[in-house]
C-alpha positions as CSV (number, residue, x, y, z in Angstrom):
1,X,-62.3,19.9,36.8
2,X,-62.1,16.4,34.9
3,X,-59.3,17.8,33.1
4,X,-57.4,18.0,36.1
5,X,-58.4,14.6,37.6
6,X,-57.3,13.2,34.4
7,X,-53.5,14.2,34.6
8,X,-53.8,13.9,38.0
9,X,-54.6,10.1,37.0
10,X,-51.9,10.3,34.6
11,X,-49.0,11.6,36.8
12,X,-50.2,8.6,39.4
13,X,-50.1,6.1,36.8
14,X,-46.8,7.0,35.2
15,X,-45.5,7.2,38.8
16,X,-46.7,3.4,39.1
17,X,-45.4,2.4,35.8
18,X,-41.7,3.7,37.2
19,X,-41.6,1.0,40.2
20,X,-40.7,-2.5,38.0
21,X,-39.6,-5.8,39.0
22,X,-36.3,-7.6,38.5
23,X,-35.2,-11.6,37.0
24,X,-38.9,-11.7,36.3
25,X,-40.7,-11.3,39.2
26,X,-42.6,-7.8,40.2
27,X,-40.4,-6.7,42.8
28,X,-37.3,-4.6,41.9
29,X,-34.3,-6.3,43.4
30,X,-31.0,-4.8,44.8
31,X,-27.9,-5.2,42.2
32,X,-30.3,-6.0,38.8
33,X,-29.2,-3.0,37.4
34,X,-25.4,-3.9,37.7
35,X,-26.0,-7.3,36.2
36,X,-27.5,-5.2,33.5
37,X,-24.7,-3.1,33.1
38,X,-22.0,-5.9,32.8
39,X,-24.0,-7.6,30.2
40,X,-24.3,-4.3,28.5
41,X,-20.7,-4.5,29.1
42,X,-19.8,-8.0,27.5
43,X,-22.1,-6.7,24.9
44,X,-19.8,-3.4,24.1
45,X,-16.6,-5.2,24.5
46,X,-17.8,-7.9,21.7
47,X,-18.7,-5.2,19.8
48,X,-14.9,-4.1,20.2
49,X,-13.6,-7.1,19.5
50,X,-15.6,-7.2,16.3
51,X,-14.4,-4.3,15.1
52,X,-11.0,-5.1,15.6
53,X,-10.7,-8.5,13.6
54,X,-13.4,-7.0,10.8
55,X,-9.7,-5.4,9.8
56,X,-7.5,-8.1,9.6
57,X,-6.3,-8.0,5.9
58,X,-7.7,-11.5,3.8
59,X,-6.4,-9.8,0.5
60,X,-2.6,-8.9,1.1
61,X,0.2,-10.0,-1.3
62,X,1.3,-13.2,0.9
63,X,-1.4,-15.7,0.1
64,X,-0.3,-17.5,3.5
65,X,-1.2,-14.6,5.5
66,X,-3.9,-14.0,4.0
67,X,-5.1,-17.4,5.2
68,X,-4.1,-16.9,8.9
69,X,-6.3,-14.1,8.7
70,X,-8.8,-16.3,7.4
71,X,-8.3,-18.6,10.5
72,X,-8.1,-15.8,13.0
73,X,-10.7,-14.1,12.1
74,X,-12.9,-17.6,12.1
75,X,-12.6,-17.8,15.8
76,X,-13.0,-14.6,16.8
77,X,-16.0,-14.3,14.6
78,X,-17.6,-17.1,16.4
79,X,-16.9,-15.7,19.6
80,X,-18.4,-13.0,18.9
81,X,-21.4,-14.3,17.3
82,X,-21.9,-16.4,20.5
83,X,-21.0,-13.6,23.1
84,X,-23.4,-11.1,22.1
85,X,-26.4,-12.9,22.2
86,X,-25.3,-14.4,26.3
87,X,-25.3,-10.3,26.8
88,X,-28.7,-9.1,25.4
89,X,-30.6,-12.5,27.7
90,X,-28.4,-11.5,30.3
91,X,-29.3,-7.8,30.1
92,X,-33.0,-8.8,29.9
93,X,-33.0,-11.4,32.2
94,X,-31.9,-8.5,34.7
95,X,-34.1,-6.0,34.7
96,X,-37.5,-7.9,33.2
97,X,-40.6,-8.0,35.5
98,X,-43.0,-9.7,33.4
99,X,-41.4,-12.9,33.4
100,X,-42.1,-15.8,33.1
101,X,-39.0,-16.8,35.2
102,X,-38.3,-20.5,33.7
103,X,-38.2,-19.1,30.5
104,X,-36.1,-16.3,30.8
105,X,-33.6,-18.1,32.8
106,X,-33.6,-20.9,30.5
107,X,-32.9,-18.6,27.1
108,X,-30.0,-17.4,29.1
109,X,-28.8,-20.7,30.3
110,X,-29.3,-22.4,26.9
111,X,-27.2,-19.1,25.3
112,X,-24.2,-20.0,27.5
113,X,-24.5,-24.0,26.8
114,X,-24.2,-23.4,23.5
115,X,-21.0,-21.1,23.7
116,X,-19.9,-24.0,26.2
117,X,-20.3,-26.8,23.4
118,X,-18.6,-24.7,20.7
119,X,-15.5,-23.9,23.4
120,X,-15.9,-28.0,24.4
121,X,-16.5,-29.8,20.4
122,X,-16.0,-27.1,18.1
123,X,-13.0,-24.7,19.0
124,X,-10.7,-27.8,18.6
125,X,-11.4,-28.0,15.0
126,X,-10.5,-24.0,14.5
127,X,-7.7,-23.8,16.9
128,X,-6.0,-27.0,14.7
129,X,-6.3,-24.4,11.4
130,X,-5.0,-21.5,13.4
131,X,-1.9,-24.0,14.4
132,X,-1.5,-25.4,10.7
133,X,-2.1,-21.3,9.2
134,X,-0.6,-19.0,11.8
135,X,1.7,-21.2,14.9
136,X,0.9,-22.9,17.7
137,X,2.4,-19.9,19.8
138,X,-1.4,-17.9,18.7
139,X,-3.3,-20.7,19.0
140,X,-2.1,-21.1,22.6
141,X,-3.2,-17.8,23.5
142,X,-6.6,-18.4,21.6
143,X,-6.8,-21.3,23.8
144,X,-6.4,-20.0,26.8
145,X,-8.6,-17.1,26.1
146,X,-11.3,-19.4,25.5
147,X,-11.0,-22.0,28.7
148,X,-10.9,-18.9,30.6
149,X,-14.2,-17.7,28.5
150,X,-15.5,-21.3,29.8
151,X,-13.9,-21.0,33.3
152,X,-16.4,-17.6,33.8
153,X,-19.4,-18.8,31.6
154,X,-19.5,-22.2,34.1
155,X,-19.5,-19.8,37.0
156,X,-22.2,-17.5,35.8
157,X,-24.6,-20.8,34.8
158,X,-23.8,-21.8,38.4
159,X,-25.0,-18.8,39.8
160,X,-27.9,-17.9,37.6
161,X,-28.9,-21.4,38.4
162,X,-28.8,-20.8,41.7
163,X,-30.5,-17.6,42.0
164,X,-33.4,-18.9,39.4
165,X,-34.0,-21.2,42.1
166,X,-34.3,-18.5,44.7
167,X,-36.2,-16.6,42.5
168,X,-38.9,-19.5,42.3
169,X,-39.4,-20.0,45.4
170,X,-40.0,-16.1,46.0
171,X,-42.4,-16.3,43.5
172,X,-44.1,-19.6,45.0
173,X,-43.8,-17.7,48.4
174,X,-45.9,-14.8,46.7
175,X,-48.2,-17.2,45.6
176,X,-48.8,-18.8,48.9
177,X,-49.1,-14.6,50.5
178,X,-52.0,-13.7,48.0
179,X,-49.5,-12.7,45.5
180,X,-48.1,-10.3,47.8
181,X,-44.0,-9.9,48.1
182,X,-42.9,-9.0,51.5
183,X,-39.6,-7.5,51.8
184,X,-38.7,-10.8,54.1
185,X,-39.7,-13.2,51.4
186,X,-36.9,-11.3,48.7
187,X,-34.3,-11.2,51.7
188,X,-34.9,-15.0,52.6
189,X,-35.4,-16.2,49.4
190,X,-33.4,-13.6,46.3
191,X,-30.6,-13.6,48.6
192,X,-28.0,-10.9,47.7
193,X,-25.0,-13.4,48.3
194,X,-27.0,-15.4,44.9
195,X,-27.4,-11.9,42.9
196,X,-23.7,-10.5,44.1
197,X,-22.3,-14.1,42.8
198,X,-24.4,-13.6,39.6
199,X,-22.5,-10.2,39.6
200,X,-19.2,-11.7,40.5
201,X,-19.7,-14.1,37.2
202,X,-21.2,-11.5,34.9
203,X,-17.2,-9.1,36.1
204,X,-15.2,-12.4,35.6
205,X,-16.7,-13.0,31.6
206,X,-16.3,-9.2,31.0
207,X,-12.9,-9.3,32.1
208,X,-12.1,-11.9,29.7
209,X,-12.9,-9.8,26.5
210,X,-10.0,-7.4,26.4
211,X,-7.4,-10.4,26.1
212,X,-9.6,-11.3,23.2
213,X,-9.9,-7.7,22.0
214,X,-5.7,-7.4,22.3
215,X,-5.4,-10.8,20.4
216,X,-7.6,-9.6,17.6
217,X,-5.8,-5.9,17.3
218,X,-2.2,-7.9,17.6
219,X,-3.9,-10.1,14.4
220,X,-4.6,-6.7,12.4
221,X,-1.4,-5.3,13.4
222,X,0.7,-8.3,12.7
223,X,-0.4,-9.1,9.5
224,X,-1.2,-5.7,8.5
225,X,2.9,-5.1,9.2
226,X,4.3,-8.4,7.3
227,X,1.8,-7.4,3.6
228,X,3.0,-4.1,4.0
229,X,7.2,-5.0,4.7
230,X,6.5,-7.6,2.0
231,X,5.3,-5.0,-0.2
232,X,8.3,-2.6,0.2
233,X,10.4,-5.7,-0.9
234,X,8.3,-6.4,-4.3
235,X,7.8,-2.7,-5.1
236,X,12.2,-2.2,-4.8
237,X,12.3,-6.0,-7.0
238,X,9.7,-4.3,-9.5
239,X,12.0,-1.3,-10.5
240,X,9.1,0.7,-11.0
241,X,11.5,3.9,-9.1
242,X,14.1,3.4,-10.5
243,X,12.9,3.1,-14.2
244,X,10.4,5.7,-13.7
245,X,13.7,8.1,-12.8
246,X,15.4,6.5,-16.2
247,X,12.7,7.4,-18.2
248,X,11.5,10.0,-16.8
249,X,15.0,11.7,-17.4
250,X,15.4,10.5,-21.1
251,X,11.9,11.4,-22.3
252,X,12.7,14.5,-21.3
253,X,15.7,14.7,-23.3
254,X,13.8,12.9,-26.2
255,X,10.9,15.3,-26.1
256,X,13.4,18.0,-26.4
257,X,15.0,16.4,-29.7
258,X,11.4,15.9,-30.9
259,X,10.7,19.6,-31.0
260,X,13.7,20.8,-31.8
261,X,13.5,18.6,-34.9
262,X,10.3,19.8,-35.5
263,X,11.3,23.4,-35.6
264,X,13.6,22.3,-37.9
265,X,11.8,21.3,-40.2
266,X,9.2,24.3,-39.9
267,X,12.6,26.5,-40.6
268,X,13.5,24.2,-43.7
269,X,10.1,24.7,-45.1
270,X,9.8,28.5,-44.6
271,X,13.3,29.8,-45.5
272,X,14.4,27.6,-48.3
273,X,11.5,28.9,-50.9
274,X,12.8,32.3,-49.9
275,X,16.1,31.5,-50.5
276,X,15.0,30.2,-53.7
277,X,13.4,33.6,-54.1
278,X,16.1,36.0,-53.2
279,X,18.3,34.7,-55.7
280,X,16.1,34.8,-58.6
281,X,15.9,38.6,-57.9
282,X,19.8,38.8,-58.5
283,X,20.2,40.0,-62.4
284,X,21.4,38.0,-64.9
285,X,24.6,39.5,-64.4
286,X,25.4,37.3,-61.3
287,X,24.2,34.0,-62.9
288,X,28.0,32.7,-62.7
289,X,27.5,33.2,-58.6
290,X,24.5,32.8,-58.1
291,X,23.8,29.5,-60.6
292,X,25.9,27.3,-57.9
293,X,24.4,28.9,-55.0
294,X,21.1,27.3,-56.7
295,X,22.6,24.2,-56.5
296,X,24.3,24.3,-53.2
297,X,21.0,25.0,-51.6
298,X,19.6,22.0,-53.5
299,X,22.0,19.5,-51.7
300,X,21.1,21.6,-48.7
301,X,17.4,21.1,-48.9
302,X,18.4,17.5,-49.1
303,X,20.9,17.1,-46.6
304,X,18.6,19.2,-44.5
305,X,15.2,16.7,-45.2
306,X,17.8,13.7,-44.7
307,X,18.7,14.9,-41.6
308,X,15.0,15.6,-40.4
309,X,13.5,11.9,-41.0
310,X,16.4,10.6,-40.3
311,X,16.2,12.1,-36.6
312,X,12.7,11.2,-36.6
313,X,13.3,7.4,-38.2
314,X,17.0,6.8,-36.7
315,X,17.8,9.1,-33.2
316,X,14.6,9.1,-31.9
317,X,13.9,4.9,-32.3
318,X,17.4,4.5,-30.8
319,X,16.5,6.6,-28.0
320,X,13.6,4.0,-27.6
321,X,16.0,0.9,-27.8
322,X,18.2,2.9,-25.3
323,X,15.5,3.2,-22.8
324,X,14.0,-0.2,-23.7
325,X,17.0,-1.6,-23.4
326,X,17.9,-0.3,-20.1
327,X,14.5,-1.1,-18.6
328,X,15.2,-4.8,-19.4
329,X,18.6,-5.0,-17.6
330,X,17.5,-2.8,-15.1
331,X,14.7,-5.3,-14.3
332,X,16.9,-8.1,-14.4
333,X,19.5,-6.7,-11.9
334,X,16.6,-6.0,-9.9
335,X,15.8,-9.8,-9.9
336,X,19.2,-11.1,-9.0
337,X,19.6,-8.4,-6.1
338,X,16.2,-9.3,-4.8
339,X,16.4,-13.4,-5.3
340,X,18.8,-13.3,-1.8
341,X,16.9,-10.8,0.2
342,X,13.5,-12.4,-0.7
343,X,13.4,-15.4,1.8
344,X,14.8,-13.0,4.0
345,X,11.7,-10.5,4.1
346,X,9.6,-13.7,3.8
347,X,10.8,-15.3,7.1
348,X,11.0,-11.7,8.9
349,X,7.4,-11.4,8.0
350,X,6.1,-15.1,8.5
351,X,7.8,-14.5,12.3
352,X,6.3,-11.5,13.1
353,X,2.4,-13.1,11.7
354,X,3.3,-16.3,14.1
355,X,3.7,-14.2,16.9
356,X,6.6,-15.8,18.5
357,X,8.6,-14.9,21.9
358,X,10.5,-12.8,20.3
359,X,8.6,-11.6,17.0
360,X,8.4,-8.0,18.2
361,X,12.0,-7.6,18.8
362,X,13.5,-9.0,16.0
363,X,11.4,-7.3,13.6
364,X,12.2,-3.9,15.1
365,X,16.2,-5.3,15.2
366,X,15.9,-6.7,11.7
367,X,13.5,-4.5,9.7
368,X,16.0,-1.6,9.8
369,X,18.6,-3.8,8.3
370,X,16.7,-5.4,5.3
371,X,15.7,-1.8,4.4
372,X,19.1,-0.7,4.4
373,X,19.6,-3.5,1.8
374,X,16.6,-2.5,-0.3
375,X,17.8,0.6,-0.4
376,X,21.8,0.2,-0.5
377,X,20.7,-2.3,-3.7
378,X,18.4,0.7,-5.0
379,X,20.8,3.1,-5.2
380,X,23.9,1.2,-6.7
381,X,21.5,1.1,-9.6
382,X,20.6,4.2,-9.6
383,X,23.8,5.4,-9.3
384,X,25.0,3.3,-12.7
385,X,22.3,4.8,-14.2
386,X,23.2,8.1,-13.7
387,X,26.5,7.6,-15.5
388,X,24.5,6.0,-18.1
389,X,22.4,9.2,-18.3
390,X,25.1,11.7,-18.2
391,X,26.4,10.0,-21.3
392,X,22.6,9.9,-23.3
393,X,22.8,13.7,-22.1
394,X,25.7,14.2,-23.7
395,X,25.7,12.6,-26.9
396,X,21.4,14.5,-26.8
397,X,23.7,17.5,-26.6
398,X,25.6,17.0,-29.3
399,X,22.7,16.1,-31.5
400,X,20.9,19.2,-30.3
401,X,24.5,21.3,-31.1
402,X,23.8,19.6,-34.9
403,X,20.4,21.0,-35.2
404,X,21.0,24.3,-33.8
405,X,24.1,24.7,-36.3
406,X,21.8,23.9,-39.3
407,X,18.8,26.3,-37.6
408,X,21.7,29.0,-37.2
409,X,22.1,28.6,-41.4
410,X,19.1,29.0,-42.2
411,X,18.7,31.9,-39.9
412,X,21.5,33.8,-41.5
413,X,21.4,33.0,-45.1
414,X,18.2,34.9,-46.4
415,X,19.6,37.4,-44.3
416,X,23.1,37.4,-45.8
417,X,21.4,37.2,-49.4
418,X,19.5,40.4,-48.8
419,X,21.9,42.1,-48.1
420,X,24.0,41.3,-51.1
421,X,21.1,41.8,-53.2
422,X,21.1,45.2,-51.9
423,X,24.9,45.6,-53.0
424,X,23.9,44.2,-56.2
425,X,21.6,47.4,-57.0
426,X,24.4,50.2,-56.9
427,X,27.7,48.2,-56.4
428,X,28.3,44.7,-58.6
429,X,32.0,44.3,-57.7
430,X,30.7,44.3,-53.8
431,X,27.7,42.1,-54.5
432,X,29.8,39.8,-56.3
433,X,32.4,39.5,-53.1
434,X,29.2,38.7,-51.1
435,X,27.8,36.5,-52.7
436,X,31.0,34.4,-53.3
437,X,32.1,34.5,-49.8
438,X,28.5,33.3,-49.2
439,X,29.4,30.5,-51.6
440,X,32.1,29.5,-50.0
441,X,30.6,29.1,-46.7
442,X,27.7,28.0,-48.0
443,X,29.6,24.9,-49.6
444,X,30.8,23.1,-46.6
445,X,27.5,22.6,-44.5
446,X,25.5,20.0,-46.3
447,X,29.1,18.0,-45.8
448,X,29.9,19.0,-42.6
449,X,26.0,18.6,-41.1
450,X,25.8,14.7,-42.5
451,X,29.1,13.8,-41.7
452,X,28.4,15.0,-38.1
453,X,25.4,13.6,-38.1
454,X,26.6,10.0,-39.2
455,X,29.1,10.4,-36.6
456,X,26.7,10.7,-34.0
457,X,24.1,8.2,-35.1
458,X,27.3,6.1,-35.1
459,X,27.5,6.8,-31.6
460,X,24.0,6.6,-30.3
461,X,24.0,2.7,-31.8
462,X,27.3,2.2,-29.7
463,X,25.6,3.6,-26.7
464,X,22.7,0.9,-27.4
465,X,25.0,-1.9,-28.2
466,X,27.1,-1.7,-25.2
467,X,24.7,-0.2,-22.5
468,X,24.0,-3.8,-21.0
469,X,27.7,-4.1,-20.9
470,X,28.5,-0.8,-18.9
471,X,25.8,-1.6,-16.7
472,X,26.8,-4.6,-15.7
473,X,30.4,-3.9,-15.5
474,X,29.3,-0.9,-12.9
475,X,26.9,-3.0,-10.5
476,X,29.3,-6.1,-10.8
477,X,31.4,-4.3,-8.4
478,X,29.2,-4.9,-5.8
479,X,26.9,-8.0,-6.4
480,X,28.8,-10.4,-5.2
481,X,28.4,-8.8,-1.4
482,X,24.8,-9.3,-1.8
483,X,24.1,-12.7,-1.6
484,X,26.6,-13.0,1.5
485,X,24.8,-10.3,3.2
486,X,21.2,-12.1,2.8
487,X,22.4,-15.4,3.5
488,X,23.9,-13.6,7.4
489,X,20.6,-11.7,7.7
490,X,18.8,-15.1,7.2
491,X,20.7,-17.0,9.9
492,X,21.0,-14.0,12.5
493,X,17.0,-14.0,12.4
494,X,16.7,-17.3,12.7
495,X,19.2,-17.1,16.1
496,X,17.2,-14.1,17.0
497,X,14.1,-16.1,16.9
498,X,14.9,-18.6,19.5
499,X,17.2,-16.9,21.6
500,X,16.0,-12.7,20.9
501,X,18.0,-10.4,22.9
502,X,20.0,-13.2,24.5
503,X,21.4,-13.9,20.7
504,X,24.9,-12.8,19.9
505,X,23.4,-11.4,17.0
């Protein structure tokens, strides 16, 4: 039985603890609970606008824009940091029945002086920065995002000053009745003409936060948008495509040299001792023959070890000067077709950050168009240096050709030997036929291999020596139309900036 009575007791006293009071007085007052929700709101839409400027980039390429974002992100940082605490008094100040009501009227009064004085002393100071760092045209619409922040924090300090009073004398009323609120003493007193103008207010400041929020997102997406077409500017001006493709394509090409030399020189070292073998089988019969072949294969071996370090010392180091080489240039045509188009891309950029009039639409009009220069500039030198690699692929060929001539030798000749060793056994006048047929052939290739082989390291040092000079002589053909073309881009955005779609641009 007292088990029941006890949540009985419980039930009645949780029932109690439901029925609360409003702006700090015990009883609950019609429209507290919206004045809570728009603070709740101001205090969301801060929140919003926090997140937006926390990504405005401070560590892009442009050191300027970077401190714009600085500047920007100053002001809305203080609004923010001055906002959010107006909403959490507010929101308490709505729904509190405890009290007492001086106090929390006053916390939310002195909340919204203080955002007052910054908007009234302060904001001057970081409006002037966003001016000097961004353009007047942002700091405008900072400006008058803030007096119209002031405009609704005045009202609301009006009207919670007004209903604090009403509240008072409810609660001196009370006093007066035993303590006892009558409904008459809240209608005559907590009038809903003071709380509805309370709610007016609290609308009016919450209505000002998305301007802010879309200033803050415009910040992130402005800036974001100039590092990023700045960017595309310095990473065509680096080369870093274009000589990634050039050596890309001749390390290939070197690779292929490298282990086709090797395999060379695994052959030389495998087949010459059997060659050296195979004839000292012959009898001494063939000594006249074979005696020279000895010898020949000598000046092979030599040739042949010549020819191996001196594609390892020689072919493959000018393959190095003749990607080396052609980086350099490359880099410096680069330079000289960027050099016009750079203030270009700056000035598109600094527009589009200062947020003019027209920054939207000439960006969209203009981006297109500097791109098409990046590009058109790209791929002129690109398409020189695929000339200039169709000839290194050539003249790899021909080196290759050399290598697989003397791998082809090598190949045949133990071969060849055996089998006139075999004749030798049962047939000397055959064996002798072989093996001087083999003599004669064998005779020419140390001769013919270097003398190709000087002939085409002759070559490969022309191809270094006048590489700068083809390249050049291919991208002269159009440089001169890039500096005219900048300097036309320049002034049509600079018409397109004051006049946009009214320009004859």
């Amino acid at each position: 039985m007292r088990t029941c009575w006890r949540t009985v007791l419980a039930f009645a006293l949780l029932g109690c603890h439901v029925v609360r009071g409003d702006f700090g007085i015990p009883p609950a007052i019609d429209g507290a609970t919206a004045i809570q929700q728009y603070a709740t709101n101001v205090i969301n839409q801060a929140s919003e606008v926090e997140n937006s400027y926390g990504n405005i980039p401070l560590d892009g390429p442009v050191p300027a824009f970077n401190e714009a974002g600085e500047a920007l992100k100053a002001v809305y940082q203080r609004l923010v940091d001055l906002l959010n605490p107006i909403g959490q008094s507010l929101r308490t100040l709505a729904v509190n029945d405890v009290g007492p009501v001086e106090t929390l009227f006053g916390d939310t009064d002195s909340k919204i002086a203080t955002m007052q004085t910054f908007i009234t002393n302060a904001s001057p100071a970081l409006l002037a920065t966003v001016q000097a760092k961004v353009s007047v045209n942002v700091r405008n619409e900072l400006f008058d995002i803030l007096t119209s922040i002031n405009g609704s924090l005045g009202s609301l300090k009006s009207s919670l000053t007004a209903l604090r009073t009403g509240v008072i004398n409810a609660r001196t009323a009370a006093a007066s009745n035993g303590g006892v609120y009558t409904s008459s003493n809240i209608q005559n007193n907590v009038k809903s003409t003071l709380v509805f103008s309370v709610q007016t207010a609290a609308t009016r400041l919450q209505a000002n936060l998305p301007s802010a929020m879309y200033s803050a997102q415009e910040s992130v997406r402005t800036i974001t948008e100039a590092n990023q077409f700045v960017e595309t500017g310095v990473r065509v001006a680096s080369g870093d495509s274009v000589n990634e493709l050039w050596e890309s394509e001749l390390l290939r090409d070197y690779q292929r040299i490298v282990d086709f030399n090797g395999e060379l020189e695994a052959l030389v070292n495998s087949e010459l001792p059997l060659v050296t073998d195979r004839l000292g089988m012959f009898a001494a019969d063939f000594g006249v023959l074979v005696g020279p072949l000895g010898t020949q294969y000598g000046e092979v071996s030599s040739v042949f070890g010549q020819i191996v370090a001196g594609t390892e010392l020689n072919v493959l180091n000018g393959y190095k000067t003749l990607t080396k080489t052609a980086t350099g240039f490359i880099a410096e045509l680069l330079v000289q077709f960027f050099q016009p188009i750079e203030p270009v891309i700056r000035r598109l950029a600094e527009i589009l950050v200062q947020r003019t009039p027209y920054a939207d639409y000439c960006y969209a009009t203009f981006y297109p168009k500097v791109l098409q220069y990046l590009l058109s500039g790209e791929m002129t030198v690109s398409s020189c240096l695929d000339i200039e690699l169709g000839r290194a692929k050539a003249l790899m060929e021909a080196l290759l050709e050399v290598i697989y001539e003397l791998q082809f030798f090598l190949e045949d000749t133990n071969e060849y030997l055996h089998i006139c060793y075999r004749l030798s056994l049962f047939d000397e006048q055959l064996a002798s036929e072989c093996l001087q047929e083999h003599s004669d052939f064998s005779e020419v290739i140390p001769c013919t291999a270097i003398k190709e082989y000087a002939v085409l390291l002759q070559l490969l040092c022309k191809e270094v020596d006048s590489i700068r000079f083809r390249l050049w002589a291919c991208m002269s053909r159009d440089a001169p139309d890039y500096p005219i073309l900048a300097s036309q881009l320049l002034t049509d955005i600079e018409t397109c900036r004051i006049s946009g779609p009214f320009s004859p641009v």
